[in-house]
Each structure stands twice: as C-alpha cells, then as structure tokens.
N, C-alpha and C positions, 0 to 999 in steps of 0.2 A: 559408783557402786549402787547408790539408789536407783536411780534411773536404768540400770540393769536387772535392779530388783523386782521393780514393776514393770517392765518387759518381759521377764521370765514369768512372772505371775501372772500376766493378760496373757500370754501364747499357751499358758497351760490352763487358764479360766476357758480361752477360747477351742482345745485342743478335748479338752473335757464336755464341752458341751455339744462339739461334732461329734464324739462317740454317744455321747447320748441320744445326738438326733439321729445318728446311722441305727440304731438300736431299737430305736423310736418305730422307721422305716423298716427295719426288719421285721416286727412284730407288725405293721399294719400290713405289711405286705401279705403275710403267713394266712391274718385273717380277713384280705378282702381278693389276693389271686391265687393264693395256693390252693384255694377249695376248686378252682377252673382245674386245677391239676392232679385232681382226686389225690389233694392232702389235706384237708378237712383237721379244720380244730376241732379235738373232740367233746363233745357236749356236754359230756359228764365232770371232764377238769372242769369245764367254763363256770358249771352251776356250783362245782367243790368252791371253787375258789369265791364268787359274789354267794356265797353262804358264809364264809371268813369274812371276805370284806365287809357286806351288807348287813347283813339280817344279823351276825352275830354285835356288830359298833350298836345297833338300833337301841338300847338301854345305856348308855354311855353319853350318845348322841343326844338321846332327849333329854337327860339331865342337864346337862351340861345348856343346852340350847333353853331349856327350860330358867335358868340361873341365871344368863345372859338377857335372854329377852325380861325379864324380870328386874335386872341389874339396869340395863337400859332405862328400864321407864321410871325407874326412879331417880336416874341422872339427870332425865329428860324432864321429869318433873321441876327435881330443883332449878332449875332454872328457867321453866315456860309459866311456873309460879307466879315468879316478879312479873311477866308480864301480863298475867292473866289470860295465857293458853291453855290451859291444863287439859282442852278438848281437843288438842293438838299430839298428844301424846299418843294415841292409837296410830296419828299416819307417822309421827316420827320413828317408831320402834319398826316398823313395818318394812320401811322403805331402807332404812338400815341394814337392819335383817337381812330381806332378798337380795339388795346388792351388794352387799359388802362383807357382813359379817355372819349371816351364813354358809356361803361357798368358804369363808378362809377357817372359821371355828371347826366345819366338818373337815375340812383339809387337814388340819394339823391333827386332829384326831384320827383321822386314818394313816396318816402318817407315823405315831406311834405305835398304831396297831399294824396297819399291816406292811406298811412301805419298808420299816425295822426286818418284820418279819422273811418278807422277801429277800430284805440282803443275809438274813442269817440260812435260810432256807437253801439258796442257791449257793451261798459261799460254804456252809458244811458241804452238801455233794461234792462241791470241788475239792473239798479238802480231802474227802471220801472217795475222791475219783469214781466217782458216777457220773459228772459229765462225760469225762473220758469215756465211761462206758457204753452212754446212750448215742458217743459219737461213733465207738468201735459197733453198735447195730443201725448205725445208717438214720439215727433222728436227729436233727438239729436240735438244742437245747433251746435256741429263741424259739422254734415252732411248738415242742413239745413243751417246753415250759414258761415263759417269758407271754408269749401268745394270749396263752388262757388267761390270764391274768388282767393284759390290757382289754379284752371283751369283757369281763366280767367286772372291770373301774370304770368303763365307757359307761356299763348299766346302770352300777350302784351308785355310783360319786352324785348323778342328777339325783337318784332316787331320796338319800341319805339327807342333801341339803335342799331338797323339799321339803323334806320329813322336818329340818331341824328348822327352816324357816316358818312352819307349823307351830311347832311346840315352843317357839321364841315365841312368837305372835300368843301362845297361848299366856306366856311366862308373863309377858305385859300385861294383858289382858285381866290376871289375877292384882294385878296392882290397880289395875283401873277401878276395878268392880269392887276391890273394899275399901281404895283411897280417894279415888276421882271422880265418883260421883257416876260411871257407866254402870250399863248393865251390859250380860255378855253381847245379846244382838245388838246394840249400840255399839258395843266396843266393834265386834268385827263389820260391823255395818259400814262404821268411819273409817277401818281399814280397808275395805275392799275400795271406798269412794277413794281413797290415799293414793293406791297403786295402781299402773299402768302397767302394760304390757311389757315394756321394755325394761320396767324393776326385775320382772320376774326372769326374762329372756337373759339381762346381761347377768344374774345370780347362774342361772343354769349353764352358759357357754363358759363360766368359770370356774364352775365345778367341775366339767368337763376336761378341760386345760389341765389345772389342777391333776386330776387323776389321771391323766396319762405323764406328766414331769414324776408325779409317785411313784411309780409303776417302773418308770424309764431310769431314775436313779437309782433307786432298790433292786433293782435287776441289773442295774449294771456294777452297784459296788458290788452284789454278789461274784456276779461271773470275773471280777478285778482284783478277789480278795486271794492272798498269797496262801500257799500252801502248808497254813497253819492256826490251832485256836485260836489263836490272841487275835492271828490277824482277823477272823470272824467277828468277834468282839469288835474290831475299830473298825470295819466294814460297815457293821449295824449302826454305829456314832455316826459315822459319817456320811450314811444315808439319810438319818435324822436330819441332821445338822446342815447336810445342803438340801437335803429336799425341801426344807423350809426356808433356805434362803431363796430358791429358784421359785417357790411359789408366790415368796411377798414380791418377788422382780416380777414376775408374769401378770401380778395383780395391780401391778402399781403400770406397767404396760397397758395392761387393755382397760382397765380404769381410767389413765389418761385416752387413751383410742376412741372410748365409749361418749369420753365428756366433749374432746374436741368433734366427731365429726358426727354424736347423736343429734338434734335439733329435741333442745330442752323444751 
C-alpha cells in the first residue's frame, strides 16, 4: 500500500507538471507564432496586466527588500564582527541579494499577489461560464487570456527583482552608514567592487523562470477549478501553495546548474 501510495503521488506530481508545461507551450506559442498568423496579443491586456503585476507590487516590493537587505547586514554583521570583517558586509548583502534572495523574496511576493489572483480570476469566469463563452466566439482562453499575462511576467518579474536587489542593497547600506563605519559612496563603492556579472545574470534568468512557473500554475489551477465557489477558494490555495513549492525546486535546480558548471 505505501509503495502504491508513492506511485500514485509521482505519476500525478508528474501528470501535473506535463499540463503545466503543455500550458506553458501554449501561451509561448500564442505570443512568439500566432502573431505570423495575424493573431496578435493584444497590447493593451499586456500593459493591463504588467500594471497588476509590476508597477502596482513596486511599494510592497521595496519594503519588504528594504527589511531584508537591512536584516541581512546585521546577521552578516554579527558574525564578520568576531573576525574583524565588518568591511565585508557591503559585498556579503550584495552578492546575496542578486543571487538568491532577491529573485526568490520578489517571487513569492508576486505570488501572493498576483499568481493567487490569476487562479481566482480565471476560475470565477469558469464558474461564470465565460470561458465557455469566449470559446462559443471562436477565442482561445490560453490566447486571449493566459497569454497576456506570460508577456507581461517575462517583463516585470526582471524589472521587480532589480528593483528589489536595489533597495536590499540600499537596506544594508543604511546599517552600514550608521553602524560600520561607511559612508554611502563607500558603501556602494565596495559593492559594486563585490559583484560580477554573473551575480546579476544568474538573479535575472531566475526571476524569469520564476515568473513563468507563476503564471503557469495560476492559470492552470484557474482553468482546473470545478464548477463552484468553494472550489475557487481551494484553486487560489493551491496555486499559492504549489507555486511556491515549484519555485524553491526550480531554484534549488539552477542554483545547483549555476555552481556546478559556472567556473567560480
């Protein structure tokens, strides 16, 4: 019976994450061949939607990155203390930041805002039979709706965890300057000396990542969810609730990818 159990559970982990990636491929397709086919995502979803995603998290975002980067440098502190690094604290918060805890802090904060949002979005219409409807005038729902959405996470997800790798970088920076002895061009001085290119690159290609698994599971618990409130409600759980497990997996994937086969 156990060993049935975890059989049933891997063919349906694995079963689950094919319609994701079939769904995935539907939406890239809509927005990189369908426009050859004069069917065109249209411009105005694209910007409705990275106005939701983006611009509106941008206050959230830097709180929040702001308390972290800040929280950072005084963990970093405690400890570079005892050895008398304290001047190591600008590249440690930094390098942090852009690989790691950047791309994942703004993930899961889009994730509550809008990856939720998405499955309550798409799974009301079904509940409301408006897919059915947009299928009885001849538009795909992936095209018309699911679409817009992944163009407008491709744009914002980099933008959001620049932003927030910024204002981390700033949050430290304010611990530096009244407890460690920087000032601020020193502070970012030492950070810029800190970071490579490849901090910045691998924060960005997982942001990216990142917001298309958002996008992909939030859109497909929507279009999954039965034809009633409650189940809306557990739709929205459980787009939470996996899309941040499929984000720590992804990250813990190309985090390892990046360490074995980058040359440090």
């Amino acid at each position: 019976m156990f060993t049935e159990a975890i059989g049933e559970s891997t063919l349906d982990a694995l079963a689950y994450i094919g319609n994701v990636a079939a769904l995935t491929f539907g939406a890239v397709r809509a927005v990189v061949v369908d426009p050859f086919r004069s069917r065109k995502v249209r411009l105005s979803r694209v910007i409705h939607q990275a106005m939701t995603i983006g611009v509106e998290a941008v206050p959230i975002v830097s709180l929040i990155s702001f308390f972290v980067g800040t929280i950072l440098a005084l963990q970093g502190a405690y400890q570079l203390r005892k050895l008398g690094a304290m001047q190591l604290i600008a590249g440690a918060v930094a390098v942090i930041l852009t690989r790691e805890l950047g791309p994942l802090m703004t993930a899961i904060i889009v994730i509550g805002r809008s990856g939720s949002a998405f499955a309550a979005e798409i799974g009301t219409m079904k509940v409301n039979e408006e897919l059915d409807a947009l299928e009885t005038m001849a538009l795909d729902p992936v095209h018309f709706l699911v679409a817009p959405k992944f163009l407008a996470m491709a744009f914002m997800m980099p933008c959001l965890t620049i932003w927030a790798d910024l204002v981390g970088v700033c949050g430290g920076g304010s611990f530096g300057v009244l407890f460690a002895g920087f000032t601020w061009g020193s502070y970012f001085q030492a950070t810029l000396q800190s970071l490579v290119l490849h901090d910045i690159l691998t924060g960005l290609i997982k942001s990216l990542l990142f917001g298309f698994v958002i996008t992909a599971v939030g859109c497909h618990e929507g279009l999954s969810a039965k034809l009633s409130p409650e189940e809306v409600g557990r739709a929205t759980t459980s787009a939470v609730v996996k899309s941040i497990f499929l984000v720590i997996a992804v990250d813990l994937i190309f985090t390892a990818l990046f360490y074995f086969t980058v040359p440090q």
